[in-house]
C-alpha positions in Angstrom: 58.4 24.2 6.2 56.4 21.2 7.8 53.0 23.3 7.5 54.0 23.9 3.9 54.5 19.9 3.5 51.2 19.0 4.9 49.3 21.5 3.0 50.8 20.1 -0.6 49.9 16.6 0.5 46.8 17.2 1.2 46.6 19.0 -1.9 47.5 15.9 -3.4 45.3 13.9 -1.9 42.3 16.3 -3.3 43.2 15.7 -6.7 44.2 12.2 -6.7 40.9 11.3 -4.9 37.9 13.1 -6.5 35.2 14.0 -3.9 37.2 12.8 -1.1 35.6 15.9 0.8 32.9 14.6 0.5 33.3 11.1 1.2 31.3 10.4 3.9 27.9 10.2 3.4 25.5 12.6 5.6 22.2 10.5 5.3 21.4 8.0 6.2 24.7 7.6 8.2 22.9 5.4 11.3 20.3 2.7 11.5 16.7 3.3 10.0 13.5 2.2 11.8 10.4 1.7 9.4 7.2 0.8 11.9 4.6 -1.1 10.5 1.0 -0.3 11.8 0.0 -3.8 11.7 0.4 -7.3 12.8 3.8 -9.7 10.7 2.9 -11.6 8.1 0.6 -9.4 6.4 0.8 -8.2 2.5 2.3 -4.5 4.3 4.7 -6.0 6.9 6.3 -8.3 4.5 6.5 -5.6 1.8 8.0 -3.4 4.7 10.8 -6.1 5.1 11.6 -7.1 1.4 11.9 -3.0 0.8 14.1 -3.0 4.0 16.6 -5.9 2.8 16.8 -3.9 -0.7 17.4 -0.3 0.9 20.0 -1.9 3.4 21.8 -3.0 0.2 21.0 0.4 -1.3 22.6 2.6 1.5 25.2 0.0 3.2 23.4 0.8 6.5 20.5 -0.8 8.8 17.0 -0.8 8.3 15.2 -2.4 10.8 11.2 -3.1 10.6 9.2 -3.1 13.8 5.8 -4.2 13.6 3.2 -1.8 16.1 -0.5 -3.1 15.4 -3.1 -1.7 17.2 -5.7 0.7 17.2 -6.6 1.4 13.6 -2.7 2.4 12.9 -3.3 5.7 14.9 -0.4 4.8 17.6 1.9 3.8 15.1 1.0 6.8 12.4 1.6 9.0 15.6 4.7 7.4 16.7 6.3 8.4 13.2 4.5 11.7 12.9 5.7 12.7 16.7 9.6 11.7 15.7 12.5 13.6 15.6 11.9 15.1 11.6 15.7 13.6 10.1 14.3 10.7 8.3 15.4 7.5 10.6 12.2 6.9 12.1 9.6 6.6 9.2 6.3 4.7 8.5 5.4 1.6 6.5 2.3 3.9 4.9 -0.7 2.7 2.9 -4.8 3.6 2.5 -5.5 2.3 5.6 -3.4 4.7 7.4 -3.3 7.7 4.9 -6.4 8.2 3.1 -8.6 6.3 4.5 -7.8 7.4 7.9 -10.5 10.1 8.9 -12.9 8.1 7.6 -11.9 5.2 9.9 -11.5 7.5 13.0 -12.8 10.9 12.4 -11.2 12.4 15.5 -7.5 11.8 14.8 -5.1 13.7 17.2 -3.2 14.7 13.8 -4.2 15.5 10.1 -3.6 12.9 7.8 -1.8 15.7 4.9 0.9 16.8 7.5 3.5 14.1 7.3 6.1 13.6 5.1 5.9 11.5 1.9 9.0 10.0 1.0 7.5 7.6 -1.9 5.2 4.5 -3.1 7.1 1.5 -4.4 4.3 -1.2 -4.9 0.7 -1.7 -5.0 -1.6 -5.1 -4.9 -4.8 -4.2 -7.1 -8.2 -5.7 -4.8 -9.4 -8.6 -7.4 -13.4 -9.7 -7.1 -13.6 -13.2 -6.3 -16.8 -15.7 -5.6 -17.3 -19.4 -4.2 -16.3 -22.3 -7.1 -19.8 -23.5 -7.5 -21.1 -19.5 -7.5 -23.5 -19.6 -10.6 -22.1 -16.0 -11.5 -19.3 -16.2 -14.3 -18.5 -12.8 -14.9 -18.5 -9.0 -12.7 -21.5 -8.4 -14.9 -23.5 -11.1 -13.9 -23.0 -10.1 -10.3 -23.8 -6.9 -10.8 -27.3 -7.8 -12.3 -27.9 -9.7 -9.6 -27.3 -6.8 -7.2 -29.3 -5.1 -8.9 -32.6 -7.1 -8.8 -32.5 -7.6 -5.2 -29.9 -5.6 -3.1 -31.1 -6.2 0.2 -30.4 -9.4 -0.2 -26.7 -9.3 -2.0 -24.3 -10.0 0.3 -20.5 -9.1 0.2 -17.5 -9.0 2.5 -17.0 -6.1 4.6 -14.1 -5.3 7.6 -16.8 -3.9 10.0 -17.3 -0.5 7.5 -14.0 0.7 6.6 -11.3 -1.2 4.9 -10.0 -2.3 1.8 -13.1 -4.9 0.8 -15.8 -1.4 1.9 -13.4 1.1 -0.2 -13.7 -1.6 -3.0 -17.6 -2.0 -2.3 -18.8 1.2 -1.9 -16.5 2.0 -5.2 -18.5 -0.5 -7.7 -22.0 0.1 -6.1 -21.9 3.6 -6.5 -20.8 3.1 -10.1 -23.8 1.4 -10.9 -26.1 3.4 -8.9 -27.0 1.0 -5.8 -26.8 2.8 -2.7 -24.6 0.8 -0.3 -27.2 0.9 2.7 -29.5 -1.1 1.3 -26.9 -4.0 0.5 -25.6 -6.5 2.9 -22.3 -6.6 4.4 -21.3 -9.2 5.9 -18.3 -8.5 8.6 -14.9 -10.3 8.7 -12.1 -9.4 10.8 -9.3 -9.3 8.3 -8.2 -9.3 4.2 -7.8 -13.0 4.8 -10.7 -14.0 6.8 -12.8 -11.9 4.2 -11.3 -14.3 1.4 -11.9 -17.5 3.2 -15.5 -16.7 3.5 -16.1 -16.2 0.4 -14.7 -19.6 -0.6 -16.8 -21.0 2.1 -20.0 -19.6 0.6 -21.0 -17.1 2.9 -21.3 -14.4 0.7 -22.2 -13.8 -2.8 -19.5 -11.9 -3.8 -15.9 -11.0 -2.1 -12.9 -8.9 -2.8 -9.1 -9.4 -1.5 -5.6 -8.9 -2.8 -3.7 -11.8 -4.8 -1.9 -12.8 -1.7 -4.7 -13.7 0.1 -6.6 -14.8 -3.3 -4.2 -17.3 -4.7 -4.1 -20.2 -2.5 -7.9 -20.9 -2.6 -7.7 -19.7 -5.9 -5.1 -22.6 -6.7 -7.1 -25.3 -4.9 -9.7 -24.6 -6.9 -12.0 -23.0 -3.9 -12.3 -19.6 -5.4 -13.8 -17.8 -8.9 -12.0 -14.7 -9.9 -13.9 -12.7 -11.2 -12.4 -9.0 -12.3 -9.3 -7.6 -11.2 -9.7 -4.0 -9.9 -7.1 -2.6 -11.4 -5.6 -0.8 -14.8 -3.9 -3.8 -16.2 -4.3 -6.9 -16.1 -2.2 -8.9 -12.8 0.3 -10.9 -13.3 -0.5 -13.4 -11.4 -3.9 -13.9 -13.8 -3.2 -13.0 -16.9 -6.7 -14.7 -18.0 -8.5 -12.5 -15.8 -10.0 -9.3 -17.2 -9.9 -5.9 -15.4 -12.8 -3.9 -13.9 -12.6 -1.8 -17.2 -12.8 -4.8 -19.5 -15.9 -6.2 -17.9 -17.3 -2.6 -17.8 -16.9 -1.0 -15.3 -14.0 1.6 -15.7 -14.2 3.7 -13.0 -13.6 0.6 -10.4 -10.2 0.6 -9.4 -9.2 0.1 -6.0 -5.1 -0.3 -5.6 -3.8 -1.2 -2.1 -0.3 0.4 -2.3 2.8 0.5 -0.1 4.6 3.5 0.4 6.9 5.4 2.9 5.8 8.4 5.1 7.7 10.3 8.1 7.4 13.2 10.3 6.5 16.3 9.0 9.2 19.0 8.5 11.4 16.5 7.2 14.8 18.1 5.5 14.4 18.3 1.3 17.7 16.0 1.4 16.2 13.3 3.2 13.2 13.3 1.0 15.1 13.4 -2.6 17.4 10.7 -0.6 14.6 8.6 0.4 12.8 8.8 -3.6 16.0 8.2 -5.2 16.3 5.2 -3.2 12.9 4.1 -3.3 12.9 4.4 -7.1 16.7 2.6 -7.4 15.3 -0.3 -6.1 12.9 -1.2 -7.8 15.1 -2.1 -10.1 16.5 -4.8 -7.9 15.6 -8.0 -9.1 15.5 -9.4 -5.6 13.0 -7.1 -4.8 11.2 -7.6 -8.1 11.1 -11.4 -7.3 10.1 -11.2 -3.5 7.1 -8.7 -4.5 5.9 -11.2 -6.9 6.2 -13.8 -4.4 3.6 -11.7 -1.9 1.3 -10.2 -4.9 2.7 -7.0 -5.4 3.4 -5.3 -8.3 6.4 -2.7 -8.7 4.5 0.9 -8.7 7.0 4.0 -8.3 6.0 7.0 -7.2 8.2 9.9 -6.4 7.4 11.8 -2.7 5.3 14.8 -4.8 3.7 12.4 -6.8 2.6 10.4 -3.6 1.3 13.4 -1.6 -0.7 14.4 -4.8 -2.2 10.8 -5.2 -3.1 10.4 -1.2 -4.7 13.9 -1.6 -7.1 12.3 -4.1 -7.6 9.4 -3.0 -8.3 10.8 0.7 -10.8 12.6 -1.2 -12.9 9.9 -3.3 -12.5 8.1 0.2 -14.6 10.8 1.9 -17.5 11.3 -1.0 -17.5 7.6 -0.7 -18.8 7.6 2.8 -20.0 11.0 2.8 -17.8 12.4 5.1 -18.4 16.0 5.2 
């Protein structure tokens, strides 16, 4: 008799609370560690933490962001990659330590294409700046002057592969100037690379608007094309790489996230879902602005097929065979 009792009330209990067998979420259901592959207070770390705050909110459960610079992101990248594949250990991923990876260090202990993409959220377009009192108005007239006399046109480099050489090595192959026979001139950071160029100590730079905007402001810096398909928000008098002519220049530093390979297909449709969810946070929305970045959803599929490519215009690029 008290069997039968305890059977009918749970009985009851099923139909009076829908899905209360299933209740109890199964991921993420403990705290969530996203590694960041470079120094705080850059445009990825602080992207990292602003999608970290959202996804907290998201899941009602801890994500924590733990910054591991160091040797060209390979420790980090193989920190994630070597985890235990149930999504709580992932990667704060982007060109620098997916696609542009083997070009960076061509003897990686890993291959780039085995992790697992979970999803891009935002991206910061690279924007072509010059000094105030550079006599060049436009992209164009840059360009001509490249032209004439390469040797002697000078541009803001990270030592050969970064963002600024990507976003070289992109607009002088469009216009048939083979990068050798310009000349770079090395910085040791996005930032740095930005503050030289205000200074004068190159013709021509390239950085993303959070770097950009404070020289910018002060009246230190020209913008001269933003590499991107629309125009930034941040400039909306600035024209694109496609409105000054040249279309095929468009060089999008994104954020996404990455994990382990082997990763279960629930984690991954969790981790898209989510990703995509919030960007319709407006706290997110307003934080990205804040840093430069501009919302830019990309399911996990869709990520793997856009590192693919650009892992492979990366390698033409530099002719990595």
């Amino acid at each position: 008799m008290f069997k039968r009792w305890i059977l009918s009330v749970g009985a009851v209990l099923a139909v009076a609370v829908p899905g209360a067998a299933f209740a109890q979420r199964d991921y993420p259901s403990r705290p969530i560690e996203i590694i960041v592959p470079f120094s705080p207070g850059g445009s990825t770390g602080l992207t990292a933490r602003a999608v970290g705050t959202a996804l907290e909110k998201h899941w009602d459960n801890p994500v924590r962001v733990v910054n591991k610079p160091g040797g060209n992101t390979v420790p980090a990248v193989q920190e994630v990659m070597q985890a235990n594949p149930d999504g709580y250990t992932v990667l704060a991923d982007s060109p620098a330590s997916a696609s542009m990876l083997e070009v960076v260090v061509p003897t990686l202990p890993f291959e780039v294409l085995e992790r697992s993409f979970l999803g891009m959220i935002a991206q910061t377009p690279m924007i072509f700046v010059v000094p105030s009192n550079s006599p060049f108005e436009t992209l164009e007239q840059a360009v001509d002057a490249l032209k004439e006399d390469p040797s002697s046109f000078s541009w803001t480099s990270l030592g050969g592969a970064g963002a600024q050489d990507y976003t070289f090595r992109q607009l002088f192959k469009s216009v048939g100037v083979d990068v050798a026979n310009t000349r770079p001139v090395a910085s040791k950071g996005g930032s740095e690379a930005v503050t030289m160029t205000a200074g004068g100590n190159v013709m021509l730079g390239a950085g993303s608007w959070s770097a950009i905007a404070p020289l910018e402001s002060a009246g230190n810096l020209r913008v001269l094309a933003v590499a991107a398909p629309e125009r930034h928000p941040g400039l909306p008098d600035a024209p694109t790489t496609a409105e000054s002519g040249f279309p095929g220049v468009e060089i999008l530093f994104w954020f996404a996230i990455s994990g382990p390979a082997g990763l279960p297909d629930e984690v991954v449709s969790e981790w898209s879902e989510a990703l995509e969810a919030v960007t319709q946070d407006p706290e997110l929305l307003a934080t990205l602005r804040n840093i430069g970045m501009v919302p830019y959803f990309h399911a996990a599929g869709e990520m793997r097929d856009m590192v693919t490519s650009e892992k492979a215009v990366v390698e033409d690029l530099w002719a990595v065979k």
